[in-house]
Each structure stands twice: as C-alpha cells, then as structure tokens.
C-alpha positions as CSV (number, residue, x, y, z in Angstrom):
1,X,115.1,28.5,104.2
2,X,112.7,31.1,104.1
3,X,109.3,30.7,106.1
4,X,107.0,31.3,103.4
5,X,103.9,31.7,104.3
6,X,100.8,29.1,102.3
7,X,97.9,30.6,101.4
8,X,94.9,28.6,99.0
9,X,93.8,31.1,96.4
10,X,90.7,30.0,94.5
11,X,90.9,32.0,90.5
12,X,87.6,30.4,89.6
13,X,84.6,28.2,90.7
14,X,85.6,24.7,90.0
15,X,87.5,22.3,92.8
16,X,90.5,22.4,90.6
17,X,90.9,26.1,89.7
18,X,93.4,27.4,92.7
19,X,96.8,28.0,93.4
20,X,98.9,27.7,96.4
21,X,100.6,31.1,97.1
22,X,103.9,30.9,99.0
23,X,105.1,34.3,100.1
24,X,108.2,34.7,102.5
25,X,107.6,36.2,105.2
26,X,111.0,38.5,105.6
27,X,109.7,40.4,102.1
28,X,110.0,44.1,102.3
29,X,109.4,45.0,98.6
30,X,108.0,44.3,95.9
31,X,108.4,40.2,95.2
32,X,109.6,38.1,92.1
33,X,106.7,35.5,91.5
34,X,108.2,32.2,90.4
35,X,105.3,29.9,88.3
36,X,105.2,26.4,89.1
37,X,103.2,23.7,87.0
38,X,102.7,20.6,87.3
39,X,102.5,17.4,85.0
40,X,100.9,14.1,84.6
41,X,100.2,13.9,80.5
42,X,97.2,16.1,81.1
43,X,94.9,13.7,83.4
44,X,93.9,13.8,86.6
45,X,95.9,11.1,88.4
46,X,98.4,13.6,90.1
47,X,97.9,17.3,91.9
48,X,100.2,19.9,92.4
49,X,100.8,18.3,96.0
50,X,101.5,14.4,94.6
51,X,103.9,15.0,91.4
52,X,107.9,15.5,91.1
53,X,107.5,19.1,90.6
54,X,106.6,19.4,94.7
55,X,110.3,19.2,95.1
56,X,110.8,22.2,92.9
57,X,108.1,24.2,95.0
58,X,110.1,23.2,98.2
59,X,113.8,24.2,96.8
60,X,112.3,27.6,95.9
61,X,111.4,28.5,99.6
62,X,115.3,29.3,100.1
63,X,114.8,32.2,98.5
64,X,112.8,35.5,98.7
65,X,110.7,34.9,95.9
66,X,106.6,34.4,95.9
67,X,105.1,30.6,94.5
68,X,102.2,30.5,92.4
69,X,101.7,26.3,92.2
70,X,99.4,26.3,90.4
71,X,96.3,24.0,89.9
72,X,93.8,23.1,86.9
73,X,91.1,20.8,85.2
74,X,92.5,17.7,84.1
75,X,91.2,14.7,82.0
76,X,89.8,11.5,83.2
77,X,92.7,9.4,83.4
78,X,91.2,6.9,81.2
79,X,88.2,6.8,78.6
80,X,86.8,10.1,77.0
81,X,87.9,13.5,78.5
82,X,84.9,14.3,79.7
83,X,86.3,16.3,83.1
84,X,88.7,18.9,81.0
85,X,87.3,18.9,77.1
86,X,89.2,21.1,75.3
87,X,89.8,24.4,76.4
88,X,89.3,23.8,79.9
89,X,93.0,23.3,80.6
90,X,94.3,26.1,78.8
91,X,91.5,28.3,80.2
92,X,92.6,27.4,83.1
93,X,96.2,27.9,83.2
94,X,95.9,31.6,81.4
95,X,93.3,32.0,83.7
96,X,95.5,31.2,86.6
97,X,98.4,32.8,85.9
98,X,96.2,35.6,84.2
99,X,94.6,35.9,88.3
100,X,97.8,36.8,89.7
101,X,97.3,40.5,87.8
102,X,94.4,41.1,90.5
103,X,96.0,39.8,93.4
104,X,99.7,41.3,92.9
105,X,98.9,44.4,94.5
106,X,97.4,43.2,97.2
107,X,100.0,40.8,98.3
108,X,103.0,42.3,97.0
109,X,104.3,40.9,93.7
110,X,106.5,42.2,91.3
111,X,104.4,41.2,88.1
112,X,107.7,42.6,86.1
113,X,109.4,39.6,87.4
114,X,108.5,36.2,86.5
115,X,109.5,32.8,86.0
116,X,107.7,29.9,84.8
117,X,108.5,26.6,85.4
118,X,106.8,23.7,84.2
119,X,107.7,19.5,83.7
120,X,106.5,17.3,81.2
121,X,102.5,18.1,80.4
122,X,103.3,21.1,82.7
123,X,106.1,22.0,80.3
124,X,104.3,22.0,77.9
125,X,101.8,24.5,78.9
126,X,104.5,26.7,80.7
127,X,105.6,27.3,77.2
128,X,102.5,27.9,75.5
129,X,101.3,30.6,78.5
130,X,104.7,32.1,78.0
131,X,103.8,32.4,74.2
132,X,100.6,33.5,73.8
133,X,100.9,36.9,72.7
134,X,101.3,34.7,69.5
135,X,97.8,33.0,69.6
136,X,96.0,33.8,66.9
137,X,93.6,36.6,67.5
138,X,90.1,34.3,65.9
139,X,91.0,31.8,68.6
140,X,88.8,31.9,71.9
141,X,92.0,31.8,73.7
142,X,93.7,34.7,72.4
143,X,94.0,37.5,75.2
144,X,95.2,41.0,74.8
145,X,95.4,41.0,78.8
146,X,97.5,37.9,78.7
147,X,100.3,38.9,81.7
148,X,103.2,38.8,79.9
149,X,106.2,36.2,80.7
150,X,109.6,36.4,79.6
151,X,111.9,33.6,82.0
152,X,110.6,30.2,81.5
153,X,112.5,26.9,82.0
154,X,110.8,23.5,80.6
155,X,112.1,20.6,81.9
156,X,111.3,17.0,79.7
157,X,109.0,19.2,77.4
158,X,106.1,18.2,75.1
159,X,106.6,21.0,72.7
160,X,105.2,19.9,69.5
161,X,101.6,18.6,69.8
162,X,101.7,17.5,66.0
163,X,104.7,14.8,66.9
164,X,102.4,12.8,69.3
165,X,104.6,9.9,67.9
166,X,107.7,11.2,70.0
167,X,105.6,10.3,73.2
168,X,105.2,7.0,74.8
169,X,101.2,8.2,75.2
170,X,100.0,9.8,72.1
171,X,96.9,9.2,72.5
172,X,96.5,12.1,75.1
173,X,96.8,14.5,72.6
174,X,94.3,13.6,70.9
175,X,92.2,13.3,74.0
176,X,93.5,17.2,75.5
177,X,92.8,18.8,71.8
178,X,89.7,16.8,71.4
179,X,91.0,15.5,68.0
180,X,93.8,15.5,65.6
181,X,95.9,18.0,63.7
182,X,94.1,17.5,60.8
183,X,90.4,17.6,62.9
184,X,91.2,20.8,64.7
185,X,94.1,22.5,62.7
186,X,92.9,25.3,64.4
187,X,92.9,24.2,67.8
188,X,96.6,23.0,67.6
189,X,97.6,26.6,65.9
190,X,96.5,28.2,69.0
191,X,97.5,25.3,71.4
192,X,101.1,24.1,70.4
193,X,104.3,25.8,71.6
194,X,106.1,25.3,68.5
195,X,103.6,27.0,66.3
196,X,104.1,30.0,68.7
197,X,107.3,30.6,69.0
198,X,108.4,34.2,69.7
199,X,112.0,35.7,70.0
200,X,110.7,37.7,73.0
201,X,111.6,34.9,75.4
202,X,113.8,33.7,77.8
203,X,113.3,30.2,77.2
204,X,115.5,27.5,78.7
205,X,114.7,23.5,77.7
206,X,115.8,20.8,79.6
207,X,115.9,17.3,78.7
208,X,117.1,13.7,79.2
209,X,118.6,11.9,76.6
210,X,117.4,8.8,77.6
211,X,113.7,10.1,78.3
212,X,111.5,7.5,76.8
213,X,108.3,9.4,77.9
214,X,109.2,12.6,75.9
215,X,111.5,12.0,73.2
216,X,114.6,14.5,73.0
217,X,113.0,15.1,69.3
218,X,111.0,17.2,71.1
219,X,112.9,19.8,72.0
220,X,115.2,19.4,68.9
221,X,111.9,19.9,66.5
222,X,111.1,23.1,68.8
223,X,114.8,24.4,67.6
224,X,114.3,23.3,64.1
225,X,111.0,25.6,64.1
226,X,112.1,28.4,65.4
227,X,114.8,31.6,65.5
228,X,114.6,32.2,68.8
229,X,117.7,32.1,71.1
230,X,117.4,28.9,73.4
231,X,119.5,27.8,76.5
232,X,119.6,23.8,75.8
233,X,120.3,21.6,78.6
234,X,120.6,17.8,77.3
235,X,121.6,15.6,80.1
236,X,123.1,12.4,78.5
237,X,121.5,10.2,81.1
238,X,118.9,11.9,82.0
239,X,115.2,10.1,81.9
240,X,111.8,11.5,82.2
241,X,112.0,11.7,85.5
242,X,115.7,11.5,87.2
243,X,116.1,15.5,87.5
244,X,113.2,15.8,89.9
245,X,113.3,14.1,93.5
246,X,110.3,11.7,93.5
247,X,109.9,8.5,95.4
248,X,110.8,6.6,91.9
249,X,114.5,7.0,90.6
250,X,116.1,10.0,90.7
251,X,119.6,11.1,90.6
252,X,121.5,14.3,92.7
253,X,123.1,15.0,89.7
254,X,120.5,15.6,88.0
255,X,118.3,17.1,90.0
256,X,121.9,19.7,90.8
257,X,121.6,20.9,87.3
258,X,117.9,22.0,87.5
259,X,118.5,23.5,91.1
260,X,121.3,25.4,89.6
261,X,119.2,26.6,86.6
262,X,116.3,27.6,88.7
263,X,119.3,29.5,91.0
264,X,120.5,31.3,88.3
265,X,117.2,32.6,87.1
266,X,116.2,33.3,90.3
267,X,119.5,35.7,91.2
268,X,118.8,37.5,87.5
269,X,115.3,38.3,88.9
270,X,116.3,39.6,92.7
C-alpha cells in the first residue's frame, strides 16, 4: 500500500463543505485524482468517514493515484430539509469537485485524469456531476467551468429521480428537490442523471439484483433513456449493500468485482 498522505481541504464556509485529499507520497508526476462520494439517501446520518464507501477510499491507497472524498450538506434525517434545501447539495458537490481546478497545481494532479466513484445517493450525484455539461444553461447550476469528467463508475445507482417508486424511500426525493416532478419540472431537468445523459462518458453501472433499496429498474430505465455506450455490471445476488465491506452483510465476491472494476479503471488512467 501506498503511504498516502491526509490532508482536510475546506472548498467553502460551511462544516460540511471539505474534502479529504489523499496523495501518495512516492508521486513524481503529475497524479490521476480518483473522486469518491458518499451515500446515505441524501441526509445527514452518515459522513464520508462512517458509510461503506470508506472501504473504497482505503482499497484505492494501493495505488498511485490522489483521493478527493469528498464531503457536502446533507438533509435533516427526518422532518423538513431544512439543513440542505435544494441546491445546496448539488452546489456543493460541483463546487467540490469544481475546487480541485484551484488546487491541482498546487499539489500535483493530473485534472486530465479522473474518475468518479459514487454509491447509492452518492451514485447518483457522481453521475449527474459527470453530466453536467448537459444542464440546461437557465438553470442556476449550469457551469461553463464545470471540470470535465469522463471515467465514472455508479455502484446501486439512483439514476432516475422521476421513478421515486423504484426506491424503498421516495419520499427523499421529494425532500432533496424540494418537491415533485410536476412542482419543479425544472429543478429535476437540471437535477436527474437520466435527463442528462451524454455519449461523452465513460460510464460504468453497477447493481444488485436483489437490491431492495434501489431497484435494478433503475439502471435499466437509465439504458432505456439513453444512446450512450454503458459497461453494465448486474450481480445476480447482489443487495444494496453486499459489494462494499461494511459492518452489516457483505460478501468478498462482491465486493471482488468492484475492486476489480475500480483496478481496471485505475490502470487505463496511470
């Protein structure tokens, strides 16, 4: 394993608008950044630190790529969302990722190198930051600066905001977008993944078959909206969470097939 070096890197003035910056210590170029975000349905009852996708942050330090794990606001976990009203999250995750363009320099990244990872919620807005050159340009979070990302992997994806029905919570989406589809059609055009789906990516979806948190319709109404090329993973026995190592159930084999994925993406960027 590498020794990667931690660093907290604050991209804005609230308590939850940091990053933790991993960068090996051995690096003698310019460095791959690999994306890492976190899920928990939106709300703040999990950090970057406390949910399954810790394990993927600690599998990357074997290799000689920079971590951006990446922090944002998050709902209250329960009544109105009155911590992360909508846009705050999405603010905060292009703002985020958007940071690393005035830090790259600085500590050495190769910003032509990326991969974004995200699980669950965190899928879900690894996809949409990968996609939103396709915002609409009327929406307050359209961004002609957006840093472009071609390599993303979503793992147990909420990629069609509209299908709240497909999730065992739907009511969350209606608390993140402040509303429903027919409230804030606008909101949702600039918000969900598969109204922004772009040919331009590298875009590989992995899901359970037996995920009752995230229906596999998920990622199958994704396909069914798009043209776009897609690597799709569909582990037969697979749940929400068995790919990522967590103190609830989790299976090697599962969790084989995303370190494998993550590998392989990894040795296309080095």
């Amino acid at each position: 394993m590498n020794n990667h070096q931690l660093k907290k890197v604050h991209y804005g003035n609230d308590s939850q608008q940091f990053a933790h910056l991993y960068i090996p210590s051995n690096k003698n170029k310019l460095t791959p950044v690999v994306i890492v975000i976190h899920g928990g349905y939106w709300k703040d009852n999990h950090t970057l630190d406390t949910y399954a996708t810790r394990a993927i942050v600690d599998y990357l330090q074997g290799f000689n790529v920079a971590i951006w794990n990446l922090e944002y606001r998050r709902m209250d976990s329960v009544g109105d969302n009155i911590k992360a009203p909508w846009p705050a999250t999405f603010i905060d995750i292009a703002a985020g990722i958007d940071w690393l363009q005035h830090i790259g320099l600085e500590e050495g990244l190769d910003l032509n190198q990326l991969l974004l990872i995200g699980h669950s919620a965190g899928g879900h807005l690894a996809t949409w930051a990968a996609s939103r050159s396709m915002i609409p340009p009327s929406s307050p979070l359209f961004s002609p600066q957006a840093l472009a990302i071609k390599n993303v992997i979503s793992i147990s994806a909420i990629l069609d905001l509209a299908a709240s029905n497909d999730l065992d919570q739907p009511l969350q989406v209606q608390r993140l977008m402040g509303g429903t589809p027919e409230d804030v059609p606008e909101r949702f055009q600039a918000c969900n993944p598969s109204c922004l789906s772009t040919d331009q990516l590298n875009l590989t979806l992995v899901h359970g078959e037996r995920d009752t948190c995230v229906n596999v319709a998920q990622l199958k109404r994704y396909q069914n909206q798009t043209s776009q090329d897609i690597k799709q993973v569909c582990l037969p026995t697979a749940d929400h969470f068995s790919m990522l190592p967590h103190e609830g159930n989790w299976q090697e084999s599962h969790w084989g097939v995303i370190k494998q994925l993550i590998a392989d993406e990894v040795a296309a960027l080095t």
